[in-house]
C-alpha positions in Angstrom: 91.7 90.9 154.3 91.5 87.3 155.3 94.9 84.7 154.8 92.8 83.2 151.7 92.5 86.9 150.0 95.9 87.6 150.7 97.2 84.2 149.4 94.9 85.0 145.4 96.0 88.7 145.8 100.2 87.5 145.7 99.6 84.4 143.3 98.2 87.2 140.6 100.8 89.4 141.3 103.7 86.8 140.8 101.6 85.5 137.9 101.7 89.2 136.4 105.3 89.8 136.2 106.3 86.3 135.7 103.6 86.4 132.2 105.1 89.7 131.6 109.1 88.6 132.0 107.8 85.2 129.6 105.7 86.6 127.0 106.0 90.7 127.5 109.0 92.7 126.5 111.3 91.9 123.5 110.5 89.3 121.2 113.9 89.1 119.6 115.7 86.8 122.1 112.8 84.5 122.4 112.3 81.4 120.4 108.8 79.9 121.0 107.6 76.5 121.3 104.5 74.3 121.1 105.3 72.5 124.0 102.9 72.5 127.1 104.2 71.6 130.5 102.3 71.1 133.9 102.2 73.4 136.5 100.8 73.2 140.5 98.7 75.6 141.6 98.2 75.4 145.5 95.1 76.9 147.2 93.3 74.5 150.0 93.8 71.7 147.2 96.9 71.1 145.2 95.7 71.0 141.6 97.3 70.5 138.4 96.4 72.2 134.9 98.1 72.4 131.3 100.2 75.8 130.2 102.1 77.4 127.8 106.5 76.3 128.2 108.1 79.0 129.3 109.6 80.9 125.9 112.9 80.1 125.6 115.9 82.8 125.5 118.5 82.5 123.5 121.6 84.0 124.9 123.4 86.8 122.9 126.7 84.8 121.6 128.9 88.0 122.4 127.9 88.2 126.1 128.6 84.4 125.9 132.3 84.7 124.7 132.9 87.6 127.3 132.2 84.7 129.9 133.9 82.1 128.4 137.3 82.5 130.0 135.6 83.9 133.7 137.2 82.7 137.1 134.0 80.4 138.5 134.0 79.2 142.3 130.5 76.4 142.9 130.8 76.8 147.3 129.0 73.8 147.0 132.0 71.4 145.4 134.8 73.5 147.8 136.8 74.7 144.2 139.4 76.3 146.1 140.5 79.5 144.7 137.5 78.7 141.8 138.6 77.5 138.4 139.3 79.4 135.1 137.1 78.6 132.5 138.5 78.1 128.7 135.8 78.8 125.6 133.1 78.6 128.0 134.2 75.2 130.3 136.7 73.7 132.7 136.9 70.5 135.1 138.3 70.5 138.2 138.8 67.7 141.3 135.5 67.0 143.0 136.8 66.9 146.7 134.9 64.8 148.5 135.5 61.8 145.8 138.5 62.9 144.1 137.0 62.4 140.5 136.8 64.8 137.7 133.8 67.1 137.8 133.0 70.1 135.0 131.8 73.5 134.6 130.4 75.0 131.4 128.3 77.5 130.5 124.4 76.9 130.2 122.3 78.2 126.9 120.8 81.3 129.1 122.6 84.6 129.9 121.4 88.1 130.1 122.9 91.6 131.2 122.0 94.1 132.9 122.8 97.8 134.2 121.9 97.8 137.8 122.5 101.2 139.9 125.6 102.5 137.1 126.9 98.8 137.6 126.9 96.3 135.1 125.9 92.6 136.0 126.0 89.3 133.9 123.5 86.5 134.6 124.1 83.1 133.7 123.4 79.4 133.9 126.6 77.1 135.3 125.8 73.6 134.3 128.1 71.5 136.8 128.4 67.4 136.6 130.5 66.8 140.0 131.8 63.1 138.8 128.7 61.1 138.5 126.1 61.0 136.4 124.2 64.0 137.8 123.9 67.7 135.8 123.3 70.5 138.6 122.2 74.0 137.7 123.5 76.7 139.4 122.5 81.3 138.8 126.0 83.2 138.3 126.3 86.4 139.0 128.9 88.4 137.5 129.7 91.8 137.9 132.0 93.8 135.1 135.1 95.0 136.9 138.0 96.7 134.9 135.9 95.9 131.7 136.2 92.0 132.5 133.0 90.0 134.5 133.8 88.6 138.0 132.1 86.5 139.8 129.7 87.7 142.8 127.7 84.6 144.4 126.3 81.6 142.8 122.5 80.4 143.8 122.2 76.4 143.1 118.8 76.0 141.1 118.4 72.1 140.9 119.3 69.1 138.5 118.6 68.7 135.1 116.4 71.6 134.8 115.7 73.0 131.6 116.4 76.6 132.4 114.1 78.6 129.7 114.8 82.2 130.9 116.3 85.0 133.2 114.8 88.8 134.0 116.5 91.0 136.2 114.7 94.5 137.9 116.4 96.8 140.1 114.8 97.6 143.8 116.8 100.2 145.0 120.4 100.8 144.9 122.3 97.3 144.1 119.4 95.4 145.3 117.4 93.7 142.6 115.4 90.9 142.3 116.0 87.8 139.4 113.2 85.6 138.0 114.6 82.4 136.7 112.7 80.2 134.3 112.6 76.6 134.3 111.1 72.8 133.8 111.3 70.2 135.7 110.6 67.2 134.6 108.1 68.7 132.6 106.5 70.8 135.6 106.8 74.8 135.1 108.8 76.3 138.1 109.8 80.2 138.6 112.5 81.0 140.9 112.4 84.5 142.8 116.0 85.6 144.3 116.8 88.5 145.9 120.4 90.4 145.9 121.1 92.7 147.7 124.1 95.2 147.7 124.8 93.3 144.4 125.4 90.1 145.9 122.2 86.8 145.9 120.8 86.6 149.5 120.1 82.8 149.0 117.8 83.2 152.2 115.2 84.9 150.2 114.8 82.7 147.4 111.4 81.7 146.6 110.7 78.8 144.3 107.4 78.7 142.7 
């Protein structure tokens, strides 16, 4: 099998689970949308065509209000000892400039039972001071029937996160698929945890 076989044989396996994750399963969470955005496909020439947004997932309101009033640490902004959130947001000291920054909770959160443990998923929308919104995957893990924080993966800025899927590997390894646009470009994220925590080394962004 030549580099070019193997490179069409991967693309229709992402393409597989990512259409089944979107537009396969349950229907109830999903609210759908006309919209069209553009995505790149990459073979010897980088390419552009039209499809479908990404479905978006509308969060259950209960699993939202368990994480309202979670203890949230962003590695990136050095939060030191993380910051208790209150309904669902909280602001804290942005070190390196000493302004205000916040943390709230995005629109998209799912759960899921991974090896007898039970894991949250979650969207942190976090303006650091200016004028900037980064995205960033929580992971929570229920502990004592309360959700801690694991590990944070930072997505990007100003994404429009559509959706989250979860499937278990083996054990506490399991892989995410995050949903997103980009300035009106489709983009998948695939991230890899294993022993329950995100191995931000294997995070593929497509």
């Amino acid at each position: 099998m030549n580099k070019k076989t193997i490179i069409v044989v991967i693309a229709v396996v992402v393409v597989a689970l990512i259409g089944y994750m979107s537009f396969g399963g349950s229907k109830k969470n999903q609210v759908p949308t006309p919209d069209t955005v553009t995505k790149e496909v990459t073979t010897e020439k980088t390419v552009t065509k039209e499809v479908e947004a990404p479905k978006l997932q509308a969060a259950d309101p209960a699993l939202l209000a368990r994480l309202g009033n979670v203890n949230v640490n962003i590695a990136e902004f050095e939060i030191s000892g993380g910051v208790k959130l209150s309904s669902g947001k909280a602001t804290f000291a942005v070190t390196d400039t000493g302004t205000e920054g916040t943390i709230s909770l995005g629109k998209v959160a799912i759960e899921k039972d991974i090896a007898g443990k039970k894991y949250a998923l979650v969207i942190l929308d976090v303006k650091a001071g200016g004028s900037g919104l980064f995205q960033h995957l929580g992971l929570f893990e229920e502990k004592n029937g309360s959700f801690e924080q694991v590990s944070t993966e930072f997505l990007g800025s100003s994404l429009d996160v559509r959706s989250i899927a979860a499937a278990e590997i083996s054990g506490s390894n399991f892989a995410i698929v995050v949903n997103a646009v980009d300035g009106g470009v489709s983009k998948q994220y695939l991230i890899s945890v294993d022993g329950g925590v995100i191995n931000s080394s294997k995070t593929i962004v497509l």
